[in-house]
SERO-4910 file (N, C-alpha, C, O; in steps of 0.05 Angstrom, whole numbers):
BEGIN
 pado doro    nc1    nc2    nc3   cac1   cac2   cac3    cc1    cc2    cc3    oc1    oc2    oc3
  Unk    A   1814  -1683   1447   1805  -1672   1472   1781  -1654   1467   1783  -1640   1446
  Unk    A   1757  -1651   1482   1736  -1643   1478   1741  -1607   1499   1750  -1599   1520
  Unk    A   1731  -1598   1482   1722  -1564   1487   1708  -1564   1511   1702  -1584   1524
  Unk    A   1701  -1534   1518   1691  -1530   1534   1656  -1527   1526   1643  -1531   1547
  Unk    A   1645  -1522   1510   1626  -1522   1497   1623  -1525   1471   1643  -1529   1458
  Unk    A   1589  -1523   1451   1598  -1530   1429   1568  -1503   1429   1550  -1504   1446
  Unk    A   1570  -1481   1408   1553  -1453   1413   1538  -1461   1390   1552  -1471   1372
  Unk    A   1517  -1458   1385   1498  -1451   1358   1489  -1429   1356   1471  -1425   1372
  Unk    A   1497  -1404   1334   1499  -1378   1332   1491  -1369   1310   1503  -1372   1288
  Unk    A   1464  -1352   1315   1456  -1345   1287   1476  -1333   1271   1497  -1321   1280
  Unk    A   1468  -1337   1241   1487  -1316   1226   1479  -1283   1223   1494  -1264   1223
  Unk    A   1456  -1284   1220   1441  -1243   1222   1444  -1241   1246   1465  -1228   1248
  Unk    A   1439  -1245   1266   1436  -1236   1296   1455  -1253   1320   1451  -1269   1338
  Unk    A   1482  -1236   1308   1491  -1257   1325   1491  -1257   1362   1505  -1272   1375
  Unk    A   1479  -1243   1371   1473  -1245   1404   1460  -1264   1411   1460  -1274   1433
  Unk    A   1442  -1270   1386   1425  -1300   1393   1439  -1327   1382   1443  -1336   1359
  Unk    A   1446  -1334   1409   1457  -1359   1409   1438  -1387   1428   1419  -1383   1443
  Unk    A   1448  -1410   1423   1448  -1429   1437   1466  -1451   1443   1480  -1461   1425
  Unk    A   1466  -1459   1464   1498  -1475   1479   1479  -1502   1482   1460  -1501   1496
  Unk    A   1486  -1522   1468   1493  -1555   1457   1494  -1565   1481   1516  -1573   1487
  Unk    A   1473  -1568   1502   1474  -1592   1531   1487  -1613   1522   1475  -1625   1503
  Unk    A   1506  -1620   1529   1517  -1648   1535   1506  -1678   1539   1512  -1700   1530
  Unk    A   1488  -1667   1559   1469  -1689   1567   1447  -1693   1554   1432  -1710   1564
  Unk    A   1438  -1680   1528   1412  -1684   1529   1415  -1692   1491   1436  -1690   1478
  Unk    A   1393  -1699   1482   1397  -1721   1457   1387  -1698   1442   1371  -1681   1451
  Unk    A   1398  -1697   1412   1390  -1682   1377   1396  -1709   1361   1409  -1729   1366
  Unk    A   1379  -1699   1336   1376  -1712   1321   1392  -1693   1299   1384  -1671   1294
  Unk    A   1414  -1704   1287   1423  -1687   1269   1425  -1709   1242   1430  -1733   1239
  Unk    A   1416  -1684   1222   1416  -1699   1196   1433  -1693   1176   1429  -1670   1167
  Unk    A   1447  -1701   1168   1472  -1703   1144   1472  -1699   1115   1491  -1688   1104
  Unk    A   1448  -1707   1100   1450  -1710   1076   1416  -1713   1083   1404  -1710   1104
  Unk    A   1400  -1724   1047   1383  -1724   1059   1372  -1752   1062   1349  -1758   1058
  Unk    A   1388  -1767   1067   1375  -1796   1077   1398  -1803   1111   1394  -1824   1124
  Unk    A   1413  -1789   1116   1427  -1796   1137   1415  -1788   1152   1400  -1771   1142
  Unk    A   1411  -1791   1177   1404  -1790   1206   1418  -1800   1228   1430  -1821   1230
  Unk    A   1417  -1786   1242   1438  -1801   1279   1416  -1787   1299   1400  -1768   1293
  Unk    A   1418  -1798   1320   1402  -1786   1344   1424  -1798   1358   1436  -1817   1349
  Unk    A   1431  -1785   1386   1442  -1793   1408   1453  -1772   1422   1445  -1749   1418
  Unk    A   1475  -1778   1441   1486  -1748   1458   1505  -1742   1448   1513  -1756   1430
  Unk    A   1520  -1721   1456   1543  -1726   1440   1568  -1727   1463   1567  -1717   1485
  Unk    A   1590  -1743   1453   1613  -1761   1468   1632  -1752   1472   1645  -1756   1492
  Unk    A   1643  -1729   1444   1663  -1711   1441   1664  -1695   1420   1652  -1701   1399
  Unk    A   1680  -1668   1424   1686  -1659   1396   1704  -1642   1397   1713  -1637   1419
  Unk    A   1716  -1626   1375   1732  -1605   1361   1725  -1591   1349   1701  -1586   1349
  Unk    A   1744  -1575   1332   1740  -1560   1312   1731  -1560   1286   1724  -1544   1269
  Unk    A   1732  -1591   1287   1727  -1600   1263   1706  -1621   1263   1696  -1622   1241
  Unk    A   1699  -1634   1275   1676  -1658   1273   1667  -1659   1306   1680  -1649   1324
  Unk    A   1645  -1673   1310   1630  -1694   1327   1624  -1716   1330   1615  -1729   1311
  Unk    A   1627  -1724   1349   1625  -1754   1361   1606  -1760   1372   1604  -1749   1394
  Unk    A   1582  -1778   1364   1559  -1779   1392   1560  -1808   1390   1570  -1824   1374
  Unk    A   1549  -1810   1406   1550  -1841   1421   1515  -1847   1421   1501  -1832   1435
  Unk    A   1503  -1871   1404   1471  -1875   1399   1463  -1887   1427   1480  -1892   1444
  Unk    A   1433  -1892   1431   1433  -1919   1445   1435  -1949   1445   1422  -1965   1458
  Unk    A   1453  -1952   1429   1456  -1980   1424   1488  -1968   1429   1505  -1976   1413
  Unk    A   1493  -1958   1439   1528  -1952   1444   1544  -1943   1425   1565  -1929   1427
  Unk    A   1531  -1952   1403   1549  -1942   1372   1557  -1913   1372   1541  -1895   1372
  Unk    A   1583  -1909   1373   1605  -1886   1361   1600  -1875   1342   1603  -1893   1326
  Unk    A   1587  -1844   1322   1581  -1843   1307   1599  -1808   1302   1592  -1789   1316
  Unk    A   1616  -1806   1285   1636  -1787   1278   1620  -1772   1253   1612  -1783   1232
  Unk    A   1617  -1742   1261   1607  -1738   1233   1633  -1703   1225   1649  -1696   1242
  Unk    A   1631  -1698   1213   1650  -1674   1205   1630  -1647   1213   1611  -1648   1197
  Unk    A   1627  -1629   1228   1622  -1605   1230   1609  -1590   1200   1587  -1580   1203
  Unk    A   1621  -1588   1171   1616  -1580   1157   1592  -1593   1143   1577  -1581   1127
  Unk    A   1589  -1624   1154   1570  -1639   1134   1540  -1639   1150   1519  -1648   1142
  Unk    A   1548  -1627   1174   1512  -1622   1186   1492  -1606   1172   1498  -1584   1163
  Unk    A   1474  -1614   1169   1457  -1595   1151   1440  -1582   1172   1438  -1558   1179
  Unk    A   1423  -1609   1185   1403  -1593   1217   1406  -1618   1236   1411  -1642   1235
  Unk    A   1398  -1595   1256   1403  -1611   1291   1370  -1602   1297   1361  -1580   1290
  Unk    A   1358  -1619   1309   1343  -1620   1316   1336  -1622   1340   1332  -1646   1337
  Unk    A   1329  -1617   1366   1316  -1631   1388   1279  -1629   1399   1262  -1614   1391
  Unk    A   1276  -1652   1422   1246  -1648   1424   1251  -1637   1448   1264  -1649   1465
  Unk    A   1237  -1604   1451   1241  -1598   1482   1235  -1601   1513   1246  -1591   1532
  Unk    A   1211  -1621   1509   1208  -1640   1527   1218  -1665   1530   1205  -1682   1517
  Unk    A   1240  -1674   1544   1258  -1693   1543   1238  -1715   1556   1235  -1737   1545
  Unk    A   1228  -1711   1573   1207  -1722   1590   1176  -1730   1580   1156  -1721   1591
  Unk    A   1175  -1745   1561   1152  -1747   1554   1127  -1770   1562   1106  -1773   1550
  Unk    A   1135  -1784   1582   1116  -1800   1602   1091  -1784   1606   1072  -1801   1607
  Unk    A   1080  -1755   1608   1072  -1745   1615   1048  -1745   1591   1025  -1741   1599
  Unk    A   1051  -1750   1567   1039  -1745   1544   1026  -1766   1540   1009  -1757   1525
  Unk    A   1021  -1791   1543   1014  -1821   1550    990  -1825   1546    982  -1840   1528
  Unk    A    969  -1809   1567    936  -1805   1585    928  -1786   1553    916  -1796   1534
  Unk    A    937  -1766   1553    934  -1751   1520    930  -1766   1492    911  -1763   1475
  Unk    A    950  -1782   1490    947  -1794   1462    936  -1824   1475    948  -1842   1463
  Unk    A    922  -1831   1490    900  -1852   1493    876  -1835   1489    858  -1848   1478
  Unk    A    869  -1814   1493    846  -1800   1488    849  -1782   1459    832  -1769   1448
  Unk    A    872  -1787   1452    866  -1780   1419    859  -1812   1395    849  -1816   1373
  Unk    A    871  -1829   1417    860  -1852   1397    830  -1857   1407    816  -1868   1390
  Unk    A    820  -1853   1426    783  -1858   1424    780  -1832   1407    767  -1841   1388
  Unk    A    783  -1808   1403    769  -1799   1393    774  -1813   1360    755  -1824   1350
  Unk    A    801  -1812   1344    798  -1827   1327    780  -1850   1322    769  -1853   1300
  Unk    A    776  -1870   1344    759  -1891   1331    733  -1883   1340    713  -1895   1332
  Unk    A    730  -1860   1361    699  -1855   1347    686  -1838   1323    663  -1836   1315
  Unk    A    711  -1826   1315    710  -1816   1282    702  -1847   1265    686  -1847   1247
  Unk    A    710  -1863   1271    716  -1885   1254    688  -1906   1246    682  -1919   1226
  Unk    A    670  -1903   1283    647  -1921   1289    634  -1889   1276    610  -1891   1282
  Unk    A    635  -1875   1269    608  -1853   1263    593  -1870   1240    569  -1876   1246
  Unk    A    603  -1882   1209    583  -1885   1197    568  -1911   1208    544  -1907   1212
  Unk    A    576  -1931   1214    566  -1954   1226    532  -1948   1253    511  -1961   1255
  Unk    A    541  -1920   1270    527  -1909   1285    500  -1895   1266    476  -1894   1271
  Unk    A    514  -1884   1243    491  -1869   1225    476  -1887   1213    452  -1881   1209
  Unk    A    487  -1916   1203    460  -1934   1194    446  -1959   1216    429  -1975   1210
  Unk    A    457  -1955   1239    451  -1975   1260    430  -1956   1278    407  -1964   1279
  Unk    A    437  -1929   1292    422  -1921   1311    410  -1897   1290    388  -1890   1297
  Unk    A    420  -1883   1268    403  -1861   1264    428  -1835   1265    449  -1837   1277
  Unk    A    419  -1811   1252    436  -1788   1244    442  -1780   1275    465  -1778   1284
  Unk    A    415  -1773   1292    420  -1764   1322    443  -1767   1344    451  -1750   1359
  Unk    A    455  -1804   1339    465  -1813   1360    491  -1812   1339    511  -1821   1350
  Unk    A    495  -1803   1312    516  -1801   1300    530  -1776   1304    554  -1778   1311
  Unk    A    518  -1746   1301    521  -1728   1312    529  -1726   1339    547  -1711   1349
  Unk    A    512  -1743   1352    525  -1733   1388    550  -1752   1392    562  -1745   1412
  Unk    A    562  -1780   1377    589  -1786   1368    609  -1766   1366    631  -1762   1376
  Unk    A    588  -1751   1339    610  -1726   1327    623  -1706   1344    645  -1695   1342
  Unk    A    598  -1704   1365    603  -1686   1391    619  -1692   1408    626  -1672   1422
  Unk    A    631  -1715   1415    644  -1726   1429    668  -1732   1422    684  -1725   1440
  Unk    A    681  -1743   1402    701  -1743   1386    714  -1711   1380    737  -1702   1381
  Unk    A    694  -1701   1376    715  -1670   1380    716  -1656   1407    727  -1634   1403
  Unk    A    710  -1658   1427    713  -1663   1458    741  -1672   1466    758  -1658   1479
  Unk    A    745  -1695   1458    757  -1715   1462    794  -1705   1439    817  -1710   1445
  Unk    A    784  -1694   1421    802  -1681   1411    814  -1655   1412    836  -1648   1405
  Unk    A    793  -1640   1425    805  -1609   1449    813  -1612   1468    826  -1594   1478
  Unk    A    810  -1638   1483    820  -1644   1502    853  -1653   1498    873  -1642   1509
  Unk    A    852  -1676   1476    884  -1682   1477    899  -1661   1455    921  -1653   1463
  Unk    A    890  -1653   1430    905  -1635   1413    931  -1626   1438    948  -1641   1447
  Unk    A    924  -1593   1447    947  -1581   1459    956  -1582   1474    967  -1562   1483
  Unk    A    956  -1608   1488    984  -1620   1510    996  -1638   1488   1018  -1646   1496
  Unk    A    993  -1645   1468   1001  -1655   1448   1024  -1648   1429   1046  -1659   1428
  Unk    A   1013  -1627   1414   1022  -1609   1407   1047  -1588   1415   1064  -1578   1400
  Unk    A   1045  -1585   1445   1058  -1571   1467   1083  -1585   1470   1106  -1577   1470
  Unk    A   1070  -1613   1473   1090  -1635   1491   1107  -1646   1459   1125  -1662   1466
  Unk    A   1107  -1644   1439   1115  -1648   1419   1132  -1634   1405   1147  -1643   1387
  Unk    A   1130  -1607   1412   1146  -1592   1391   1174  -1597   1392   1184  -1611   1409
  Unk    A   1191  -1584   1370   1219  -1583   1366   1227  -1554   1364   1211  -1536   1359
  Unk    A   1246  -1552   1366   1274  -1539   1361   1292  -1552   1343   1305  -1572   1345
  Unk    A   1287  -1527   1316   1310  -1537   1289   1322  -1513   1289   1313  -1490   1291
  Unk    A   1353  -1526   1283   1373  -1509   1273   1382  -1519   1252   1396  -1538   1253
  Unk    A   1373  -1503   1226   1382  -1502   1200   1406  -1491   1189   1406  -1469   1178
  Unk    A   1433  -1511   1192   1459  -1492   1198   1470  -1490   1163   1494  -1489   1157
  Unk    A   1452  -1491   1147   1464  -1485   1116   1445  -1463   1108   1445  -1455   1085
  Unk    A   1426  -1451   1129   1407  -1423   1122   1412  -1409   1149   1431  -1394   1147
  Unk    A   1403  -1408   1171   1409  -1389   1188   1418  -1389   1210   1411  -1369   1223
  Unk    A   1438  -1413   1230   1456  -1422   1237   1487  -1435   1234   1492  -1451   1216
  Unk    A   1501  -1429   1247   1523  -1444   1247   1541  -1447   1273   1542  -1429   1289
  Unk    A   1557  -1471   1275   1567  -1487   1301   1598  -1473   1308   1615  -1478   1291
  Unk    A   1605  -1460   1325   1624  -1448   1339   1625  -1461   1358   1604  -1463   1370
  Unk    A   1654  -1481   1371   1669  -1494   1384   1677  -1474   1399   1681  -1455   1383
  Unk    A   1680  -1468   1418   1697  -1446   1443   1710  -1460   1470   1721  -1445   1487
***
């Protein structure tokens, strides 16, 4: 039978906590070649159950988590228009020397100018829209069932 929550609680500070959404997907890693991503299905005192997207049941023991991971934008459709304008600027990094012996240093530089344009532009919705949340529960977390 599954709890009412599942708490992640620092060990120095313990007022700072975080409570394990139900609904929403971590990546927790085991060892260091194991990996699971999915939600999780059930749990206890003693282990977790998440369920992948391919439906697979995946039981791991509470003690053998090393880190949980999540990306805090669950929603990432939004990031799409961004990393299409980080790949032109990449391939006009790429056409620069071709530009330097075909048109001349001038029209290579104003490439250069453009490609990093093009890379202030997408970097920090990038960056933003990418980050994580890690909990390292064998250094300064650990999982309280309540």
């Amino acid at each position: 039978m599954a709890q009412d929550k599942i708490i992640l609680q620092h060990q120095k500070r313990e007022r700072r906590q975080k409570v394990l959404a139900l609904d929403k997907s971590y990546q927790y890693k085991l060892d260091e070649v194991t990996y699971h991503y999915g939600q999780i299905q059930s749990f206890d005192k003693e282990q977790i159950t998440i369920i992948k997207y391919d439906s697979v049941l995946v039981s791991m023991k509470i003690d053998e988590i090393e880190l949980i991971t999540r990306v805090k934008s669950q929603n990432t459709k939004w990031l799409e228009p961004f990393g299409y304008i980080a790949f032109g600027a990449a391939m006009t990094v790429g056409a620069i020397p071709v530009l330097w012996l075909i048109e001349g240093g001038a029209t290579a530089l104003g490439a250069l100018e453009f490609a990093g344009i093009l890379t202030a532009v997408s970097a920090p919705p990038l960056l933003i829209g990418w980050r994580q949340e890690r909990f390292n529960l064998k250094k300064r977390w650990r999982i309280e069932v309540r």
